[in-house]
N, C-alpha and C positions, 0 to 999 in steps of 0.2 A: 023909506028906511033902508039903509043899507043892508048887504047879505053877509051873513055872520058864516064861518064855518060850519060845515053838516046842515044851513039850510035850505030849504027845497023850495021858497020862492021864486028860482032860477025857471023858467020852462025850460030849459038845456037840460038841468041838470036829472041824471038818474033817478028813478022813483024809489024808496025806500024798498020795493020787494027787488026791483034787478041788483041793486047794492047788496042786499040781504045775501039772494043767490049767486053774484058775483064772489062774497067772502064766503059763501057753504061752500061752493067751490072750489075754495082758494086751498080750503081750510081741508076737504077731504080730500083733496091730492097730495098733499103737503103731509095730514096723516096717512096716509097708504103708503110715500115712500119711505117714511118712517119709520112706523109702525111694521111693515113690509121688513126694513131694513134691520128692526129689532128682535123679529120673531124668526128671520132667517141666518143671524149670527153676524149679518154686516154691519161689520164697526166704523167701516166707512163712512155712515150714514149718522149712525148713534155717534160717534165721537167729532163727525167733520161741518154739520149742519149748521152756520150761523146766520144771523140777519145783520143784513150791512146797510146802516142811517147816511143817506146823505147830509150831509152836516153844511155845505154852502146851497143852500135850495134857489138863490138869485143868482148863480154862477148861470150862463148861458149855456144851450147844448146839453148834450146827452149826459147822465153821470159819466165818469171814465175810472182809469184805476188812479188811487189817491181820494176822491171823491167820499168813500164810504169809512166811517165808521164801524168796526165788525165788532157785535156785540153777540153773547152767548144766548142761544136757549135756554132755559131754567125751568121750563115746566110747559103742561098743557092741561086742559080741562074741556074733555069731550062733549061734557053735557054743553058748556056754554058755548063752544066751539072757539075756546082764545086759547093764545098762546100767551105765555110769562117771557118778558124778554130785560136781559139785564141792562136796560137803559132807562132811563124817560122817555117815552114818545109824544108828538103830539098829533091832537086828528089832523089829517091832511098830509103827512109828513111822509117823503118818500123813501121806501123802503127796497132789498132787494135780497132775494135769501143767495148764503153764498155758502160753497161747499171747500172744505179745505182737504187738499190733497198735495200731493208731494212735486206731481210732474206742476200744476199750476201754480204753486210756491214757487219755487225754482224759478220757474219764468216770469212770477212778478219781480222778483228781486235783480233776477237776469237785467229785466228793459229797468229797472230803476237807478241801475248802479249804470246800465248804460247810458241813458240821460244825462245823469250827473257827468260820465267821463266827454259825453258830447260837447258839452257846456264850458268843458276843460279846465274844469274846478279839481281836477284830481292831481295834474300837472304838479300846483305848487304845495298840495298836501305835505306834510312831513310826518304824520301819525294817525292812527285812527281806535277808540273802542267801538268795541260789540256789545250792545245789550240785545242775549239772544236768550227767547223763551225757552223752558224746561222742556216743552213742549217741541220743539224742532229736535236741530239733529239726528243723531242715529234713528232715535222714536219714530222721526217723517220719513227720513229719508233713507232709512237703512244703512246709515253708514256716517261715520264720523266727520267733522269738519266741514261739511256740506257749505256750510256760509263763508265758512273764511276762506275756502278755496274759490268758489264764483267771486267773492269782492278782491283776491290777488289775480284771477284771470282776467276782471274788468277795468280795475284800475292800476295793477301793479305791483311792485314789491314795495308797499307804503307800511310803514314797522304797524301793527295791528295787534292791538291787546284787546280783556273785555271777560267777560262772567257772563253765567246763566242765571238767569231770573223767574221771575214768576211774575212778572206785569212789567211792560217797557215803556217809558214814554216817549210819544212822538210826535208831528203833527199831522191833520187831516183839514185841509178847509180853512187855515190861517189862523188855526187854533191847534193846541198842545191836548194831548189827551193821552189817558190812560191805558195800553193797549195788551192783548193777548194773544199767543204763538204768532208772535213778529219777533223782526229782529230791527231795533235798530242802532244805527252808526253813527258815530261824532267824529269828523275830521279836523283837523287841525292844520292850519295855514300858518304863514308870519301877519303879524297884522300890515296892513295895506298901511305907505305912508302918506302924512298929515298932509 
């Protein structure tokens, strides 16, 4: 009979108490910087903690940036030792807690818009929107314009229009998804001819 998910007919695989104590573990560092972070007034912590879903799990290699899914925390429950996360998960499924802050923003966006202008896709641009979260800006980064000044530093004087949001959609994994404090961009080319 084949091995189903979570079972333990594997000899390799982990015994139900080191899994146990692998996630008591996971679980009581995860609340202590938290918790830590809650009772000591950092909002760092309280406001920036999310969980990022690899969403292509047969992609080869390590995850990288683009890779994850960033879904919110919504809750926890000591006794059982879980967390509430605002996704579906499913068992087996890999996961990756990820902290948002202002310097690491900046720099995702930095190498993405560089990529893209490496590719030389920005060349024939002729316009571009922003859909940028409520969440960025001043809020992240203490100062206005933050994103529309990095995407005319990396790709130019390309005319840039666009609004603030409250959920942007983008893609992660070859799939469109519904996303939070992102920003993203639609460029506009001529179309390529027949």
């Amino acid at each position: 009979m084949p091995n189903t998910v979570g079972s333990t007919s594997n000899p390799a695989a982990p015994s139900k108490a080191k899994v146990f104590l692998r996630r008591l573990f996971s679980f009581v560092v995860l609340w202590t910087v938290v918790v830590g972070g809650l009772f000591s007034g950092n909002r760092f912590i309280s406001d920036g903690l999310f969980l990022g879903v690899v969403m292509d799990e047969l992609r080869s290699g390590e995850p990288r940036q683009g890779d994850f899914l960033i879904r919110n925390l919504v809750g926890s429950d000591g006794e059982r030792g879980s967390l509430a996360v605002g996704e579906y998960l499913r068992e087996g499924q890999t996961v990756q807690f990820h902290l948002r802050d202002a310097l690491t923003s900046a720099e995702d966006l930095a190498e993405l818009l560089g990529r893209y202008r490496e590719h030389g896709r920005a060349s024939a641009a002729k316009g571009a929107l922003l859909f940028s979260c409520l969440g960025r800006g001043a809020h992240l980064y203490g100062r206005p314009d933050h994103d529309t000044d990095l995407f005319r530093d990396r790709l130019g004087p390309i005319p840039l229009g666009g609004f603030f949001c409250n959920g942007e959609i983008g893609p992660v994994g070859g799939a469109t998804y519904l996303h939070g404090y992102t920003s993203s961009f639609g460029l506009f080319r001529p179309a390529r001819p027949q």
